[in-house]
C-alpha positions as MATLAB code, in Angstrom:
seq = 'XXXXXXXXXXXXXXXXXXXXXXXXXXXXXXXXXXXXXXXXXXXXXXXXXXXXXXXXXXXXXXXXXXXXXXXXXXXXXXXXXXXXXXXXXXXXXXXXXXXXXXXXXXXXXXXXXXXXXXXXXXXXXXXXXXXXXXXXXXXXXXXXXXXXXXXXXXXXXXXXXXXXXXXXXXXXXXXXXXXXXXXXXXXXXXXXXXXXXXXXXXXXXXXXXXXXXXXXXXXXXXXXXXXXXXXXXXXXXXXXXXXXXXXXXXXXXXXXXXXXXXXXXXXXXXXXXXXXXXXXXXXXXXXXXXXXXXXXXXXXXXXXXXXXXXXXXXXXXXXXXXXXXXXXXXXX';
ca = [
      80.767   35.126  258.950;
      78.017   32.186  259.733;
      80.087   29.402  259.864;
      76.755   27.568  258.293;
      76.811   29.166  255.112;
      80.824   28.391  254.420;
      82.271   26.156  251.643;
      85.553   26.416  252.767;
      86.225   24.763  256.655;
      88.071   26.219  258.688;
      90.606   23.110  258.589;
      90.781   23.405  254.319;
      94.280   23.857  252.671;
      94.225   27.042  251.102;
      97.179   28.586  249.099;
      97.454   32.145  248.467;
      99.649   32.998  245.677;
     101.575   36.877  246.323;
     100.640   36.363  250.247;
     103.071   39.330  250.496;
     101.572   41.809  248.050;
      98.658   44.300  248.930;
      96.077   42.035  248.434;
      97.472   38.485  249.189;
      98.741   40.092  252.649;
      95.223   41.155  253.468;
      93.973   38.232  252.931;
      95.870   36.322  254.239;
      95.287   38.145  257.581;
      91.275   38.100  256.375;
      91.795   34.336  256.734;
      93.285   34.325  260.112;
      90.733   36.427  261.598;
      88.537   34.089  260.631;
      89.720   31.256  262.161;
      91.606   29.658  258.969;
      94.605   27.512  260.132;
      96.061   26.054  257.413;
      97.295   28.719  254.890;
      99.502   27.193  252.064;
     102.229   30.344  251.835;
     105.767   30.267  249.595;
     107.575   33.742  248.901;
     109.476   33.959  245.201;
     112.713   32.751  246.524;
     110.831   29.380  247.805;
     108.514   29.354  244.628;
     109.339   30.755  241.593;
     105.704   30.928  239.673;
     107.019   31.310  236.744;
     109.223   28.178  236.438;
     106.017   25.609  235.599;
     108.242   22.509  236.676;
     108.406   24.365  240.271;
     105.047   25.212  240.185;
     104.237   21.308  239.259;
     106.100   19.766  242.162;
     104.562   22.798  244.302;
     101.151   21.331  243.572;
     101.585   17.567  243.693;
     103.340   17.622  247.014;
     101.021   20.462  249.006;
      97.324   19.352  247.579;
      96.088   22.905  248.235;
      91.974   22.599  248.280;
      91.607   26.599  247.572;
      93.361   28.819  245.382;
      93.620   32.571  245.362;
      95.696   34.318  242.686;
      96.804   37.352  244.534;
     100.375   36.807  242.618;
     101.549   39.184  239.416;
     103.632   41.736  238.124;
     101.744   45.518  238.989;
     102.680   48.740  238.702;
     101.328   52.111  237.073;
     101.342   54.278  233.968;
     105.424   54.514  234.194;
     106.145   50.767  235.022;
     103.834   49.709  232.687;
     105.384   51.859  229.538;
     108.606   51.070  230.938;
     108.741   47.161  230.986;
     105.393   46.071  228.665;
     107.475   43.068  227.818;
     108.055   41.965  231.355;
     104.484   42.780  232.252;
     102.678   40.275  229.432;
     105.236   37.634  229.686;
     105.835   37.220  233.788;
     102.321   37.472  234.276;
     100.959   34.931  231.631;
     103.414   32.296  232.970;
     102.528   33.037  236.506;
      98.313   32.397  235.760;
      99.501   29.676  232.866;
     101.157   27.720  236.037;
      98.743   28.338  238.771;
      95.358   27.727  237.058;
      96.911   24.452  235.072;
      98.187   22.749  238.147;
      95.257   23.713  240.116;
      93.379   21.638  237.518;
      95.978   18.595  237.707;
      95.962   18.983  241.479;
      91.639   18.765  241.638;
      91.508   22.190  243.729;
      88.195   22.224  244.597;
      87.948   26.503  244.042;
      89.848   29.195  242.550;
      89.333   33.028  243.006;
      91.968   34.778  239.725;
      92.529   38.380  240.469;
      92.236   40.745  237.560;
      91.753   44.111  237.205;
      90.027   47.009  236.096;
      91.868   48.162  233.246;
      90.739   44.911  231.548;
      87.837   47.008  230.135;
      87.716   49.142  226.934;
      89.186   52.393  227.316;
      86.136   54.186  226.545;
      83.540   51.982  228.277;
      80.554   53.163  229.036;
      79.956   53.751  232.754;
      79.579   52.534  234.818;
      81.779   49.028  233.415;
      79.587   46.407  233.449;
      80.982   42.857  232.861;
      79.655   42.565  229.791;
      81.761   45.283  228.410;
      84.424   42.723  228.312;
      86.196   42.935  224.939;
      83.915   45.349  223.632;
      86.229   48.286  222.348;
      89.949   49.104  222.689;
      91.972   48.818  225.384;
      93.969   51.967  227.166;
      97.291   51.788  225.460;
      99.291   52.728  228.421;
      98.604   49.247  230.261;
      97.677   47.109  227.247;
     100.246   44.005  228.164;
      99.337   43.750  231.578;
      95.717   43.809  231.095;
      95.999   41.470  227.950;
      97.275   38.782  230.088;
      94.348   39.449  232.934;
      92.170   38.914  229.797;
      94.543   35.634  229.141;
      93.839   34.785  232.714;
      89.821   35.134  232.904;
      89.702   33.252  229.399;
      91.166   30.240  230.812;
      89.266   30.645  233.837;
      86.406   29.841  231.880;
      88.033   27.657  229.299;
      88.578   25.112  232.007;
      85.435   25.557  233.838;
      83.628   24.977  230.546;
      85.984   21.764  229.224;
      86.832   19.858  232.318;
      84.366   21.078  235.093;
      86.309   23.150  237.181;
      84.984   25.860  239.686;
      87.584   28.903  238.985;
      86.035   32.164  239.724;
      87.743   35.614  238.196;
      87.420   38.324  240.401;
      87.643   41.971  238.759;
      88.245   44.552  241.256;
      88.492   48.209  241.116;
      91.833   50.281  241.941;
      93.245   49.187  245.589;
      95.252   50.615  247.851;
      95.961   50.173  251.817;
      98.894   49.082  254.264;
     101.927   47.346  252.595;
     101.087   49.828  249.535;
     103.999   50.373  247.107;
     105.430   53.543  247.789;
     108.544   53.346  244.519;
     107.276   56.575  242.757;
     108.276   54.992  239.420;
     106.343   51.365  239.969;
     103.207   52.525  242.564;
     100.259   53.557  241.859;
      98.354   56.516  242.011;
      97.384   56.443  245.798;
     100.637   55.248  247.135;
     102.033   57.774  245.108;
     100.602   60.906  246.450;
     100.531   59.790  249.834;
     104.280   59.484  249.387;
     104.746   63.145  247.320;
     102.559   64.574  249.818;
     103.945   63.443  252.696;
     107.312   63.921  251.838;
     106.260   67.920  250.543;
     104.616   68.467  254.026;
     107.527   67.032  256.004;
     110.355   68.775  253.838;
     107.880   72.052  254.254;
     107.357   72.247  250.100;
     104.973   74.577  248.707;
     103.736   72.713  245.950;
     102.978   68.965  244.694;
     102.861   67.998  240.750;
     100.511   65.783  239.241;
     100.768   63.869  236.385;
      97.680   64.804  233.800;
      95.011   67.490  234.005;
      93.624   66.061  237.214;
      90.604   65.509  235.494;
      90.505   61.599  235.119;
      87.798   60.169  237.230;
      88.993   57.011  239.704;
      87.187   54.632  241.772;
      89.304   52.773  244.793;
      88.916   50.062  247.483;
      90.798   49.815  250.553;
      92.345   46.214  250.581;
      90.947   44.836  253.547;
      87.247   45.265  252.355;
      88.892   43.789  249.093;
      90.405   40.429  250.774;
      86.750   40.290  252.335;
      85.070   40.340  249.190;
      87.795   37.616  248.518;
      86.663   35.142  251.164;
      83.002   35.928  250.726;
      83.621   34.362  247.050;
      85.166   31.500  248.247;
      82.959   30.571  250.324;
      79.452   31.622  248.373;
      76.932   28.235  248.571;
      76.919   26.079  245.524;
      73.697   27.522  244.475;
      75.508   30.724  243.970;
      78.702   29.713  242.489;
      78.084   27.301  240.594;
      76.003   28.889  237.799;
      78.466   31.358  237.654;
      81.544   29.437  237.263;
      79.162   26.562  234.996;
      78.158   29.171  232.789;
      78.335   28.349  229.090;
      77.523   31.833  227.739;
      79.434   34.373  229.903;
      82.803   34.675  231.880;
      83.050   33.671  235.486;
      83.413   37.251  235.723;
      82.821   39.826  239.119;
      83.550   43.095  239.451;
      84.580   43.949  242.890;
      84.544   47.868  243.960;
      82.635   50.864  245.755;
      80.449   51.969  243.165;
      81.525   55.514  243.573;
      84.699   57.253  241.948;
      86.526   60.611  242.734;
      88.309   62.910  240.013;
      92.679   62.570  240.759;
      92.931   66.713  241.915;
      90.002   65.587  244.042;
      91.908   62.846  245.767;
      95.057   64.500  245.715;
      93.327   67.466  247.758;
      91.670   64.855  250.258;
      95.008   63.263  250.936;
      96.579   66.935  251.617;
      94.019   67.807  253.770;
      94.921   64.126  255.879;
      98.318   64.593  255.917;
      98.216   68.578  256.847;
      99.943   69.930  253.590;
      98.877   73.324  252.624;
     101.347   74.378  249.759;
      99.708   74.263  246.443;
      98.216   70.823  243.614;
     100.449   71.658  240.293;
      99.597   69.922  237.184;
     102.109   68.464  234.731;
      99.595   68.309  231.537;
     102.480   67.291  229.141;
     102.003   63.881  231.165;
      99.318   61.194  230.100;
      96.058   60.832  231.680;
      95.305   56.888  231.200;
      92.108   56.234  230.705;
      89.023   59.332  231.135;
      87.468   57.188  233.763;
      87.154   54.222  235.379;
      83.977   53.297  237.773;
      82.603   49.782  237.877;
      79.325   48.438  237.459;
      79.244   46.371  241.128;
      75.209   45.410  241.009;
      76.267   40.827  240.119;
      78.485   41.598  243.888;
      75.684   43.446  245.506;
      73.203   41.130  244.442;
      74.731   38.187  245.756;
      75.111   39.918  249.166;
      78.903   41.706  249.751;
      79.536   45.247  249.958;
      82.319   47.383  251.173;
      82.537   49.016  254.757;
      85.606   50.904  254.917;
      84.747   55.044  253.149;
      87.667   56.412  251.187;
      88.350   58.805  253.153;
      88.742   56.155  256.078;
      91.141   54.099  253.860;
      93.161   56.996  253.049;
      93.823   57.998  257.308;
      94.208   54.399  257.496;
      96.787   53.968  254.710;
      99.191   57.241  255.491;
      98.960   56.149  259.315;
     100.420   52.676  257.849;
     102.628   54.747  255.622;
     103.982   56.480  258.567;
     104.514   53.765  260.674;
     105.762   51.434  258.226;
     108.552   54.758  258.026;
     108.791   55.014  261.032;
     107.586   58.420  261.493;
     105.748   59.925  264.446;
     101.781   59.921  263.743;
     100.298   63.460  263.595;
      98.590   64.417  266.541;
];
C-alpha cells in the first residue's frame, strides 16, 4: 500500500473489536504486515462488550483513533434456530456499546461488519445495496441479521446527526484459518472441510449434506477480506466522505468475489482437495436458507479493491490450516 494515499499512520491507535475471530485475527495480522504498531486488542475476559459501563471506561482510558467491529455472536442455520434470542440481544449490545463510545471517545473512523444475510431473502441478484430492506428477510437467521440492520442504521444515524465518519462494511460469506470447525455453530465451509476430512481420514464412504445442494453461495477467503478492511480505512477523504456524509443512502459496501458456486458444487471441490472419494448424500428433509446469495460488488470495484485469493486457493489454504491447527500430517 502507498503510504501517500493512507488516512490512517502507521503510529494511529487502532482497536479491533473480536481480534480473535476469523476476521478480526486477519486483520489484525493485515495490520502488522503493514507496518501498524499500535493495535488496541482486549479478549472477552478483559472486555466484556456487552457490559456498556466496561465498554465506557474501555474508551475513555485507551482513546482508540480507528475502530473496526470485527466482534459478534456468528454461527449458521443450527446456531442461529437454536439461540435467536442470544443472537439479537448479545449482538445489539455489543454494536449499541462500540459505535456509542466511539462517538463519545471522537474516533476519527469506524469500519461495522455486517453481513450478507442482511438482504431480502429473495433479492434479486446479484444484491445490490439498495436492496436493503426491500422484501423479507430469510427466517432461519432473522435475529442476527436484524441487529446487523440495527448496526448499519446507527451507522448512519450518527454520521447524519453528529458528523461522524462510521463506514458499514457488508461482506459476503467468509471462511479461512482460525475457521470454526463446531459442526453445530460453523458455517458451511468449516463444516465440510471438517465432515470431509474426518470421512476421508476414518475411510467413510459417504458425506451428508444438509438441503438439496442446490442453494447457490458466494465466499471470500478472510485475508482478502481484512484487506478490503484496511483499504476502507484508509480510502482519501474524497472517497469516504460522501459515503459516510450521505443524507440519502446507508454508508453501505458490499465486500465479496462477485462469483458464487452451488453447495454440492463446493462440497465436491473440497473432496477433491482433501482426497475423499466415497460418495455427496443429501439430507432434503433439512432447510436450504436462502435460494442464493451473490453480491452486487461494482461501489468496491469502483473505488479500486478487489480480491486476489481464487476459491479454490482459499479452500487448499483453509484445510492445510485445518490440518495443522489439528495437528495432522499435510497430504503429500
Amino acid at each position: 500500500m502507498d503510504s501517500s494515499t493512507q488516512a490512517m499512520s502507521t503510529s494511529a491507535r487502532i482497536y479491533v473489536a473480536g481480534h480473535r475471530g476469523l476476521v478480526g485475527s486477519a486483520f489484525v495480522r493485515t495490520l502488522q504486515k503493514n507496518g501498524y504498531r499500535n493495535l488496541i486488542l482486549r479478549t472477552h475476559a478483559e472486555l466484556d462488550l456487552a457490559e456498556g459501563s466496561a465498554v465506557a471506561r474501555f474508551f475513555a482510558s485507551e482513546h482508540p483513533e480507528y475502530v473496526l467491529i470485527a466482534a459478534a455472536r456468528v454461527g449458521g442455520i443450527f446456531a442461529n434456530s437454536t439461540y435467536p434470542a442470544d443472537f439479537i440481544r448479545e449482538n445489539l449490545a455489543i454494536q449499541g456499546n462500540i459505535i456509542q463510545h466511539s462517538y463519545t471517545a471522537s474516533v476519527k473512523r469506524l469500519l461495522f461488519l455486517g453481513s450478507s444475510c442482511i438482504y431480502p431473502r429473495l433479492a434479486t441478484q446479484p444484491i445490490k445495496e439498495e436492496y436493503l430492506l426491500s422484501g423479507p428477510l430469510e427466517p432461519t437467521n432473522r435475529p442476527y441479521a436484524v441487529a446487523k440492520i440495527a448496526g448499519i442504521e446507527m451507522c448512519w444515524s450518527y454520521n447524519r446527526q453528529y458528523g461522524t465518519r462510521y463506514l458499514a462494511a457488508m461482506p459476503t460469506n467468509l471462511y479461512g484459518p482460525g475457521d470454526n470447525y463446531d459442526l453445530n455453530n460453523s458455517h458451511v465451509i468449516p463444516a465440510l472441510i471438517r465432515k470431509i476430512a474426518e470421512a476421508h481420514e476414518h475411510g467413510g464412504s459417504s458425506v451428508t449434506l444438509w438441503g438439496t445442494g442446490t442453494p447457490r453461495r458466494e465466499f471470500l477467503y478472510s485475508e482478502d477480506m481484512a484487506d478490503a478492511c484496511l483499504f476502507l480505512l484508509n480510502l482519501p477523504d474524497e472517497q469516504f466522505v460522501p459515503i459516510a456524509s450521505n443524507q440519502h443512502e446507508p454508508p453501505l459496501i458490499n465486500v465479496g468475489w462477485g462469483e458464487d458456486v452451488s453447495i454440492r458444487e463446493l462440497a465436491a471441490m473440497i473432496a477433491d482437495i482433501v482426497g475423499f472419494k466415497g460418495t455427496i448424500a443429501l439430507d432434503t428433509s433439512k432447510p436450504d436458507g436462502t435460494p442464493r446469495k451473490l453480491l452486487d460488488v461494482s461501489r468496491l470495484r469502483r473505488l479500486g479493491w478487489k480480491p486476489s485469493v481464487s476459491l479454490r486457493q482459499g479452500l487448499e489454504l483453509a484445510y492445510g490450516a485445518f490440518c495443522h491447527e489439528r495437528g495432522a500430517l499435510l497430504p503429500v
